[in-house]
C-alpha positions as a Python dict, from the first residue, in 0.01 Angstrom:
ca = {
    (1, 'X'): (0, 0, 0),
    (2, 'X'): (116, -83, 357),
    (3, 'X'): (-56, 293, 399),
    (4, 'X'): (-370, 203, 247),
    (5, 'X'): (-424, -99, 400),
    (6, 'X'): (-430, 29, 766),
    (7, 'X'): (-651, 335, 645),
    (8, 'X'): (-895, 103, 576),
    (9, 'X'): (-872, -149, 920),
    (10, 'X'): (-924, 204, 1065),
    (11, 'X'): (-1232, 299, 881),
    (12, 'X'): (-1395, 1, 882),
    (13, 'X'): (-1337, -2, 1330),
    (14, 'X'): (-1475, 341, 1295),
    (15, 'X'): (-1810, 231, 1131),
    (16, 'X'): (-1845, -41, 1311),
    (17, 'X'): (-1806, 102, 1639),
    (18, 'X'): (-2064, 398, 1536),
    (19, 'X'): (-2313, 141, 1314),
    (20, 'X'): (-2551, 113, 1615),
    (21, 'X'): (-2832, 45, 1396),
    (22, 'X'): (-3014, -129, 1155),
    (23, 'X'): (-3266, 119, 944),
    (24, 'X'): (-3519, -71, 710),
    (25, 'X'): (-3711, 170, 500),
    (26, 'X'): (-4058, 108, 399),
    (27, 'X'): (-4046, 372, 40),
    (28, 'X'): (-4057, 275, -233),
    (29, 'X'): (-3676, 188, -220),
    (30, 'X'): (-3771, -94, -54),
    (31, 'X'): (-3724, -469, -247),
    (32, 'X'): (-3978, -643, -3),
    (33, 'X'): (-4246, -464, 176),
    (34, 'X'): (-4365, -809, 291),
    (35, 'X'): (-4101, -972, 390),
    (36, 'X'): (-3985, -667, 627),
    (37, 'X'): (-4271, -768, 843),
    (38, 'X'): (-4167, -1080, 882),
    (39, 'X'): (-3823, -903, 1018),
    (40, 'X'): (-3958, -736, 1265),
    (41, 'X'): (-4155, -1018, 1382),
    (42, 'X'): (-3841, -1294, 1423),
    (43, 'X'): (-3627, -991, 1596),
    (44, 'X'): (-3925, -904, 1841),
    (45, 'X'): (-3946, -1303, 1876),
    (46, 'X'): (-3543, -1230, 2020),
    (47, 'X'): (-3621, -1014, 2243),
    (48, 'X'): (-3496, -699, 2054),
    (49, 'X'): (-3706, -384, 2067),
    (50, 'X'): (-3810, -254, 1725),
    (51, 'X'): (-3926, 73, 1634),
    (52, 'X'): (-4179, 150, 1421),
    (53, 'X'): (-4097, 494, 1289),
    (54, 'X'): (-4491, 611, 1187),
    (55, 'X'): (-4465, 791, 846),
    (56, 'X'): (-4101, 798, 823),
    (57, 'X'): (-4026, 686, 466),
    (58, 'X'): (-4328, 464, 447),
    (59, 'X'): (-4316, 338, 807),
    (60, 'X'): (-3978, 195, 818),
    (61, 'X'): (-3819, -28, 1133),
    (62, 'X'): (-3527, 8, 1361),
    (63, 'X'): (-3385, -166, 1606),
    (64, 'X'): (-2994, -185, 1751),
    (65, 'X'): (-2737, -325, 1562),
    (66, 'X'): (-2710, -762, 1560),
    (67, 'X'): (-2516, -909, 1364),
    (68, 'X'): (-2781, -1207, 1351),
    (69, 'X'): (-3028, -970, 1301),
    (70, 'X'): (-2829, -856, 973),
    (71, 'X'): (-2789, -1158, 876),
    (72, 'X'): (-3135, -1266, 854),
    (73, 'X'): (-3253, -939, 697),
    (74, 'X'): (-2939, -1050, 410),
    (75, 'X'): (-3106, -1426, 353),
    (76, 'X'): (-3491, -1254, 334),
    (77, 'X'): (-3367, -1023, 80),
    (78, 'X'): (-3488, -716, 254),
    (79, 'X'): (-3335, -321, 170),
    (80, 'X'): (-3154, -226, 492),
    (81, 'X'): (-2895, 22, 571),
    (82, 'X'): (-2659, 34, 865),
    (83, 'X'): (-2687, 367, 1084),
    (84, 'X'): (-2492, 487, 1326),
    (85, 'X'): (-2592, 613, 1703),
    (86, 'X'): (-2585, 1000, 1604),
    (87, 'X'): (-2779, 902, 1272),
    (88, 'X'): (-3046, 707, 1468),
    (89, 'X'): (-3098, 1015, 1742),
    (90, 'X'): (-3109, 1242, 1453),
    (91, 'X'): (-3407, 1048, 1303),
    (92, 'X'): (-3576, 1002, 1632),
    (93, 'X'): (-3532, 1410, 1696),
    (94, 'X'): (-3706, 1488, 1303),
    (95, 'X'): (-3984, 1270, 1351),
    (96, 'X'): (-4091, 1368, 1703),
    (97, 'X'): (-4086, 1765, 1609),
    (98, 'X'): (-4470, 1870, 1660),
    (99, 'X'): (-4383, 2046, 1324),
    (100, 'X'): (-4376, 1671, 1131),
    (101, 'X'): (-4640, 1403, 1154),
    (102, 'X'): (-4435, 1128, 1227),
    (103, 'X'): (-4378, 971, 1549),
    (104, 'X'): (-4191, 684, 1704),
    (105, 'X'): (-4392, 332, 1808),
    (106, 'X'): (-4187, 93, 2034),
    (107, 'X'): (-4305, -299, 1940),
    (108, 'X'): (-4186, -544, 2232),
    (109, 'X'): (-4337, -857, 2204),
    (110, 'X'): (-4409, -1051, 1941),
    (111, 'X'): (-4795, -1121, 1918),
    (112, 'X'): (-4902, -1478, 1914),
    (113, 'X'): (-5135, -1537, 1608),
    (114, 'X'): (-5413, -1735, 1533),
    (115, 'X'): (-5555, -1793, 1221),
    (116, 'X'): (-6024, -1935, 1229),
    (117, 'X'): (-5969, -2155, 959),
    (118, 'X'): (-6160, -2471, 860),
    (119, 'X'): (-5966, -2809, 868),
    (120, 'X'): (-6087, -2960, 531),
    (121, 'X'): (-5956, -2836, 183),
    (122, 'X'): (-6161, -2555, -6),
    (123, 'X'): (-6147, -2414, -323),
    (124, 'X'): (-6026, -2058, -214),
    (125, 'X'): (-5755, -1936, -56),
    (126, 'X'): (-5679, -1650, 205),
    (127, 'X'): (-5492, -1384, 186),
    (128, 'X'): (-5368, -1346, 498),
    (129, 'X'): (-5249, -1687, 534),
    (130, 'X'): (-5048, -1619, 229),
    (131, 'X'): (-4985, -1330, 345),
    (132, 'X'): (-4832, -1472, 664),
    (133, 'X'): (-4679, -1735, 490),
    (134, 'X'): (-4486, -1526, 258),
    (135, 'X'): (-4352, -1282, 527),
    (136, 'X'): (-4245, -1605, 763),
    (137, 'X'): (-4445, -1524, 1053),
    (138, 'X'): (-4575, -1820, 1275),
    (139, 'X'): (-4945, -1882, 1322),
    (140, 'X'): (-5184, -2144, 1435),
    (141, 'X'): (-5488, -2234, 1311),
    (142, 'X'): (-5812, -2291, 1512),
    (143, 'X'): (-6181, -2362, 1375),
    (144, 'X'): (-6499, -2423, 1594),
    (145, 'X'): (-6407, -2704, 1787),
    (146, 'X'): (-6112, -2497, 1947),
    (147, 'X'): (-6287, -2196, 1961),
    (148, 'X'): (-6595, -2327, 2202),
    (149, 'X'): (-6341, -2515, 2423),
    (150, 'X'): (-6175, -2176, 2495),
    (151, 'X'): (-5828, -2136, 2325),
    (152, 'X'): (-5886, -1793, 2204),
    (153, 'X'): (-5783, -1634, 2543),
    (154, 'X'): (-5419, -1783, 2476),
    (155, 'X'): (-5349, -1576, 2131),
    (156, 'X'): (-5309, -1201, 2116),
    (157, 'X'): (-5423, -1168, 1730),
    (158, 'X'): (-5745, -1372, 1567),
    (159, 'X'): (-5786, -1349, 1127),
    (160, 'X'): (-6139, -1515, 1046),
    (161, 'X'): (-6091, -1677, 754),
    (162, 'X'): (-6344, -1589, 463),
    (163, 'X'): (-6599, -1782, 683),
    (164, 'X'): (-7028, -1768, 683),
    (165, 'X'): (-7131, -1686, 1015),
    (166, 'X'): (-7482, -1711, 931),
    (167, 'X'): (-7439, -2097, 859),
    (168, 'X'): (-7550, -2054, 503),
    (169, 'X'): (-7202, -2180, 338),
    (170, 'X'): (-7155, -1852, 141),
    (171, 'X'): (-7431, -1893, -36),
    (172, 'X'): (-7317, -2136, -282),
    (173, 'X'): (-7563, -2395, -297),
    (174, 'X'): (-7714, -2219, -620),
    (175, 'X'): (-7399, -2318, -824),
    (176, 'X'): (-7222, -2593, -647),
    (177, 'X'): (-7472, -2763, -451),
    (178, 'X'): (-7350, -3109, -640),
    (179, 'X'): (-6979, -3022, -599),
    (180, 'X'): (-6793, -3235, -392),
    (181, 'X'): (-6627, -2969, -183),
    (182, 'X'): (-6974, -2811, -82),
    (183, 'X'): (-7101, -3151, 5),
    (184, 'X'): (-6831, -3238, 209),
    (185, 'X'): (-6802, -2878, 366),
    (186, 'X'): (-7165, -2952, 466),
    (187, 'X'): (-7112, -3269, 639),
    (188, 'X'): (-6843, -3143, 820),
    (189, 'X'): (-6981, -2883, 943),
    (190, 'X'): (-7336, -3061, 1076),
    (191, 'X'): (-7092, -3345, 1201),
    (192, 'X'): (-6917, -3067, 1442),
    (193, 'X'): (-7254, -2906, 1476),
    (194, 'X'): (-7346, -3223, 1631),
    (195, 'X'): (-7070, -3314, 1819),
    (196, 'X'): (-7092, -2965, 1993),
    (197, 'X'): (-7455, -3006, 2134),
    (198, 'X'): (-7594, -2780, 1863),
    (199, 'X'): (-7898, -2919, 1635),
    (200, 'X'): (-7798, -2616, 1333),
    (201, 'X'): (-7500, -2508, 1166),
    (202, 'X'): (-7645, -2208, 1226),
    (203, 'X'): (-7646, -2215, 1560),
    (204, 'X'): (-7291, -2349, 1606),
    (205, 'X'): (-7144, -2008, 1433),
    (206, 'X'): (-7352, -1830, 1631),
    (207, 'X'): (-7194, -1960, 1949),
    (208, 'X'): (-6845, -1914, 1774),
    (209, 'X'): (-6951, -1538, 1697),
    (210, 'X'): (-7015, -1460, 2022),
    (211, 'X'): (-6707, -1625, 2150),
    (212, 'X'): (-6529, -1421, 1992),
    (213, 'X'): (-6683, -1174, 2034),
    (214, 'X'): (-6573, -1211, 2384),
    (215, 'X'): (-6219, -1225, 2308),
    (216, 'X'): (-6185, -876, 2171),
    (217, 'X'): (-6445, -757, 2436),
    (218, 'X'): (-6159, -953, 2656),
    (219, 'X'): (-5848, -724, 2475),
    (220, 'X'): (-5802, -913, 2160),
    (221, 'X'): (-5715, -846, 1835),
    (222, 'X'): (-5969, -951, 1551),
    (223, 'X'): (-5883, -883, 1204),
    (224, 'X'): (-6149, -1005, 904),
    (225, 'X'): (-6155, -980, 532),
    (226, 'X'): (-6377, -1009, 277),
    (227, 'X'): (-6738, -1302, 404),
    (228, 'X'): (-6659, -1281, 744),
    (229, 'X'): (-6709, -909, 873),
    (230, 'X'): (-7073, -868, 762),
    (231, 'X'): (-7185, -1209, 769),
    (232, 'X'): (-6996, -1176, 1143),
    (233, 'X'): (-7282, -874, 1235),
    (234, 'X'): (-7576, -1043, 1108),
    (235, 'X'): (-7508, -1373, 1284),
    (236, 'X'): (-7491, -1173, 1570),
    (237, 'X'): (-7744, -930, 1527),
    (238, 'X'): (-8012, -1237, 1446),
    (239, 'X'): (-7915, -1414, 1804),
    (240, 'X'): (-8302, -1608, 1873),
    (241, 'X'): (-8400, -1523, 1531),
    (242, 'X'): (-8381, -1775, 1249),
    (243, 'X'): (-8274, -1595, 921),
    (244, 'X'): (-8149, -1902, 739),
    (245, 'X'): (-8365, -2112, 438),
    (246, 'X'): (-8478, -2446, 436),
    (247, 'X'): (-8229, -2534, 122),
    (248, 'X'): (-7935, -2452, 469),
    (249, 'X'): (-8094, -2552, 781),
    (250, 'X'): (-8380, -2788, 694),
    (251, 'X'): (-8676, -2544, 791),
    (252, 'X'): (-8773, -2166, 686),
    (253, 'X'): (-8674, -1830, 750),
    (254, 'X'): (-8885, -1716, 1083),
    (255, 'X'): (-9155, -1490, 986),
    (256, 'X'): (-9093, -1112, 1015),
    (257, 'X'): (-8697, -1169, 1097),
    (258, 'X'): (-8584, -868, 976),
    (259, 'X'): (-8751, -702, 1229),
    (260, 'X'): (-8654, -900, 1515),
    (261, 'X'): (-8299, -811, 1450),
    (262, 'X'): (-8090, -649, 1770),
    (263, 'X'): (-7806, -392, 1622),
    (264, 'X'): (-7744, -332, 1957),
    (265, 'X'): (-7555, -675, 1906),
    (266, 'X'): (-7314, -599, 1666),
    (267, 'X'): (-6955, -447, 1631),
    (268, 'X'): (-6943, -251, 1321),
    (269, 'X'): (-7308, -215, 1095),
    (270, 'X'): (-7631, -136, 1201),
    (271, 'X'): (-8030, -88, 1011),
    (272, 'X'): (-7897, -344, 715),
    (273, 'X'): (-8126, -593, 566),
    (274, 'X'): (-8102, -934, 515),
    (275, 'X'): (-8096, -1083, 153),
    (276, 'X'): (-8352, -1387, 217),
    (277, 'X'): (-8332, -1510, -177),
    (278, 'X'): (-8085, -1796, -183),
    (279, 'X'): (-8008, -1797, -540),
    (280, 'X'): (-7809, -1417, -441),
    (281, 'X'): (-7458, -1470, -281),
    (282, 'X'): (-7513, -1167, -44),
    (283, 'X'): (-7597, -1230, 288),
    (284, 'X'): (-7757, -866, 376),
    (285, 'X'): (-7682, -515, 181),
    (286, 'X'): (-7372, -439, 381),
    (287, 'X'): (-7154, -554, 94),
    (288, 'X'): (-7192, -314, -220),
    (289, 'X'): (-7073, -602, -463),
    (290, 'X'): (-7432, -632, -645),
    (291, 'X'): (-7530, -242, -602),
    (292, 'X'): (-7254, -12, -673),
    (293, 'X'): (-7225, 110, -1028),
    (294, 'X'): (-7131, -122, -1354),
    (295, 'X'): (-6921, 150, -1432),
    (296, 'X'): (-6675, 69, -1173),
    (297, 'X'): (-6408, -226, -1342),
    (298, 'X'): (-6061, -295, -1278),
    (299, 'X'): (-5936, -29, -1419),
    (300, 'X'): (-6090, 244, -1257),
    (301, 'X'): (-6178, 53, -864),
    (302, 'X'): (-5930, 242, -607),
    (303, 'X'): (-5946, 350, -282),
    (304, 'X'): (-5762, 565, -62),
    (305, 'X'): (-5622, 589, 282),
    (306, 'X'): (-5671, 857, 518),
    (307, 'X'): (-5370, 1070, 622),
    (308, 'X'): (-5417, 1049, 1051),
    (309, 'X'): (-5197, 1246, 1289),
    (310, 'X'): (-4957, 998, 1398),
    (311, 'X'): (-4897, 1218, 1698),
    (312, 'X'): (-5283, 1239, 1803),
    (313, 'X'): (-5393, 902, 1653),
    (314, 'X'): (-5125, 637, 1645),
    (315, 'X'): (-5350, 366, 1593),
    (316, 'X'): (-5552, 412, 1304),
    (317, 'X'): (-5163, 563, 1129),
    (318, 'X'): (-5014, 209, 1240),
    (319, 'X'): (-5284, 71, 1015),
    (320, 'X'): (-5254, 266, 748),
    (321, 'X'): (-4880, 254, 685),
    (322, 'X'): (-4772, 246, 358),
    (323, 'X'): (-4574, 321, 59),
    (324, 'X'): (-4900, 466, -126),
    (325, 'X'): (-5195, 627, -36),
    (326, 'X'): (-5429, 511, -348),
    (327, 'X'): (-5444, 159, -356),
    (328, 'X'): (-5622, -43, -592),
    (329, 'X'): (-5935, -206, -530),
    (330, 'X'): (-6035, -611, -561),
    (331, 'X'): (-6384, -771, -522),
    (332, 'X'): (-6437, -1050, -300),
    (333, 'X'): (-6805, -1268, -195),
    (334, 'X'): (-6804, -887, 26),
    (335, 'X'): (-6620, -619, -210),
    (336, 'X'): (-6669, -311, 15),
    (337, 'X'): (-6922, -199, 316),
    (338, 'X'): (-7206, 107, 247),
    (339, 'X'): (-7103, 366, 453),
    (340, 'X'): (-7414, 468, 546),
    (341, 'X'): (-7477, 110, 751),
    (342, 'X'): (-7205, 214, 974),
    (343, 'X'): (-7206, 282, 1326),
    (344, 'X'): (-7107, 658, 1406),
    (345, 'X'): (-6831, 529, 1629),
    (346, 'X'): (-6652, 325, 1372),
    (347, 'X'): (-6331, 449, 1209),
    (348, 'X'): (-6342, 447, 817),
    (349, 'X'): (-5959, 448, 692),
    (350, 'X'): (-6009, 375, 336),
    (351, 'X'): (-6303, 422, 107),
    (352, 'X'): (-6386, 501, -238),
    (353, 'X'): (-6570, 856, -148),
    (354, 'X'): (-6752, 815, -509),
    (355, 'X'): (-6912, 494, -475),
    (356, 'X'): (-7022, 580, -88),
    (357, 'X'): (-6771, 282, -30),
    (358, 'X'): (-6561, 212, 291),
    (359, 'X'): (-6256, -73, 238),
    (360, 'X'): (-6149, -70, 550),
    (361, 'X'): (-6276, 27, 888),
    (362, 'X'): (-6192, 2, 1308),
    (363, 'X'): (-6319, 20, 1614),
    (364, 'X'): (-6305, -60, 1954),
    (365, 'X'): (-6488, -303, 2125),
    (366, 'X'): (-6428, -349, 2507),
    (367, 'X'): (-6106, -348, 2565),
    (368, 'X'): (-5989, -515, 2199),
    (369, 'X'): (-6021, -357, 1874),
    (370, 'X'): (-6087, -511, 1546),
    (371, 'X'): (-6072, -432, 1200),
    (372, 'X'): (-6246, -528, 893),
    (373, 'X'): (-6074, -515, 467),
    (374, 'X'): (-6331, -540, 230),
    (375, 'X'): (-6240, -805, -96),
    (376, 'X'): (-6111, -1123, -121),
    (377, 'X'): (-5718, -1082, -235),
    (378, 'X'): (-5523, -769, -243),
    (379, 'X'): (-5349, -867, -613),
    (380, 'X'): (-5585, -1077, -759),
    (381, 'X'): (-5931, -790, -885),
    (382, 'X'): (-6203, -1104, -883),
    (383, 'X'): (-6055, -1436, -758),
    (384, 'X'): (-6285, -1698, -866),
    (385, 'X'): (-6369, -2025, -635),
    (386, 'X'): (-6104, -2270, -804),
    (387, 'X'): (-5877, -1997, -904),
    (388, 'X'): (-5479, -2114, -807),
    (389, 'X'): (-5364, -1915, -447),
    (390, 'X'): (-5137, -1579, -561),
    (391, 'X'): (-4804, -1607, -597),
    (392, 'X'): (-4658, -1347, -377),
    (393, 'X'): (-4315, -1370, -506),
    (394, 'X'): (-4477, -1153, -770),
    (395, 'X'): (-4580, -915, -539),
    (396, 'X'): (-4322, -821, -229),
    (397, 'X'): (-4419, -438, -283),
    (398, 'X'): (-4779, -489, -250),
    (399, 'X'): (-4955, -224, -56),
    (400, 'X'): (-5270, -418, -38),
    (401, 'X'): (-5076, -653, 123),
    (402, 'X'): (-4911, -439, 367),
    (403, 'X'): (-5211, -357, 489),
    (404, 'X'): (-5321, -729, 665),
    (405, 'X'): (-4920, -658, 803),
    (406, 'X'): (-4972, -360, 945),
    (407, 'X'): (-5230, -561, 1165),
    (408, 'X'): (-5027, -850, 1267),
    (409, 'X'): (-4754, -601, 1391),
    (410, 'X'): (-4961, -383, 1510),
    (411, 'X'): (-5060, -591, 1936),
    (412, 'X'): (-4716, -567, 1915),
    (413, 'X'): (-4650, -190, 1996),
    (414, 'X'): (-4646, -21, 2321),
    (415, 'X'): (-4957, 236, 2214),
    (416, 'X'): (-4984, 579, 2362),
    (417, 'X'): (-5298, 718, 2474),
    (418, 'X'): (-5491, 953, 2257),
    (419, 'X'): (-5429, 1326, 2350),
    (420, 'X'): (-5698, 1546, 2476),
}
């Protein structure tokens, strides 16, 4: 016994002094996809490198061995294994072979995160903010007030909440013009409106647009779901032009506005059209919501992620890690963008090829980037206004999820410059 006892004193010193690492896989042996984010964020937050480790079992993390570190991935209840030094070499030599498209992404600094949000309670919620929530990872929230006095400079990562850049409120004064929500989300708005110097709601968001605008064109991050990407481009794209009804504004759309619009203005869509009829939701034809085929229902609504060389194109892999490749499609006020109103130079990296559909897109602007995810919430196929927020507890493996996380992570990593 005496024997057996000391055997095991000396086995457990031996893996301790060789378990270097901490390994946490992103496969589908993984209990919370989610919540792993939110690991990687409170250890970069400590000061403690973490690798990403680009296609390696789903995109998995690892950093050096803490026992705090452990300990936190133990509460979050997050699959981990212990590795040692020789293990942890071995995985960095398989994934940088030019034979295997993997490859190895140092994060250092955990990104500071800001969240355009309005102030006053509505209806919906966002997934990102749940997203965020769930996965533990700190962010403030800003709305137009802080975004004209010039905050955005101090944050490294922007979400725009499912906002209407064109100052038309979504375009849901046909159903709940007499709700109390819309009433008050009127008021507030025109009361900021005011208070900002601007005589439209209109022209406030165009002001915000362009601000920031700015900040990715200053190296920012920008990240938008669902309302906010296309309604983002128009706004823009109608700067001088007045594209918004009397029923929003208080006077009619400008003759011929459609064509006064600049493309050379936007970040993402180009030679769209605006939807002037205020009794459709749609703000221009960008969104494929009212014209892709009936056909297309829960069931049958996927889209897939393209397979990039993590080698030759670490950023748009970062993006797309994941655990699956087809992921299951949601609707949203904007379901999906029609490809052919994209600009050349924008990076489609998911789409439903059938439907002529692209989910979720890049590009470069300045010297920031952003990215756009068509739909509303990731588990929840048409979430209605008044519908409760999703319960993500029911959902730590979700890949649609995984995607908005793949963006918050993703200022954090110490990029390498495209081969040529």
């Amino acid at each position: 016994m005496k024997r057996l006892i000391i055997t095991s004193i000396l086995l457990i010193f031996i893996l301790s002094a060789h378990a270097a690492y901490l390994l946490i896989p992103m496969d589908v042996i993984q209990k919370n996809h989610l919540k792993a984010y939110g690991i990687a964020y409170w250890t970069l937050e400590r000061e403690v490198e973490v690798s990403w480790l680009l296609n390696y079992r789903g995109g998995s993390f690892m950093c050096r061995y803490y026992e705090q570190v452990e300990q936190e991935i133990k509460i979050r209840g997050v699959s981990y294994e212990i590795i040692a030094d020789v293990q942890a070499a071995q995985i960095i030599r398989e994934i940088s072979s030019p034979e295997v498209n993997m490859d190895e992404i140092k994060l250092h600094k955990a990104p500071k995160i800001a969240v355009y949000s309005p102030k006053n309670k509505l209806p919906w919620d966002d997934a990102v903010t749940l997203a965020l929530t769930y996965a533990e990872i700190p962010y403030d929230v800003v709305y137009d007030v802080e975004v004209m006095e010039g905050v955005l400079p101090m944050y490294d990562w922007l979400h725009l909440h499912h906002e209407d850049f064109t100052g038309q409120y979504g375009k849901f004064w046909r159903s709940f013009r007499n709700a109390a929500w819309y009433k008050e989300e009127v008021r507030v708005n025109e009361e900021t409106a005011g208070l900002l110097g601007f005589s439209k709601v209109s022209q406030m968001k165009l002001a915000v647009a362009k601000k920031i605008r700015d900040f990715v064109a200053g190296g920012g991050y920008m990240f938008a779901m669902c309302s906010a990407p296309d309604s983002f481009d128009l706004a823009l794209s109608a700067d001088g032009v007045d594209i918004v009804d009397v029923m929003f504004d208080g006077d009619p759309i400008e003759s011929g506005a459609q064509q006064k619009l600049n493309f050379d203005n936007t970040l993402a869509f180009a030679n769209f059209s605006i939807v002037t009829n205020p009794n459709i939701y749609e703000v221009s034809d960008i969104d494929v919501t009212e014209s892709r085929p009936r056909t297309i229902n829960e069931n049958n609504d996927f889209f897939t992620l393209f397979d990039f060389s993590a080698k030759w194109d670490p950023v748009p892999t970062m993006l797309c890690q994941n655990h699956l490749q087809v992921i299951k499609g949601f609707m949203g006020q904007t379901t999906a963008f029609n490809k052919d109103l994209i600009k050349p130079n924008i990076l489609i990296m998911g789409e439903y090829k059938a439907a002529n559909e692209a989910r979720y897109i890049h590009g470069e602007y300045g010297n920031g980037t952003f990215t756009f995810y068509g739909g509303h919430d990731p588990e929840d196929y048409r979430h209605l206004v008044g519908d409760p927020p999703t319960d993500l507890n029911l959902f730590p493996n979700s890949p649609g999820y995984r995607l908005i996380l793949n963006n918050v992570l993703f200022p954090a990593a110490k990029q390498k410059k495209r081969k040529t």
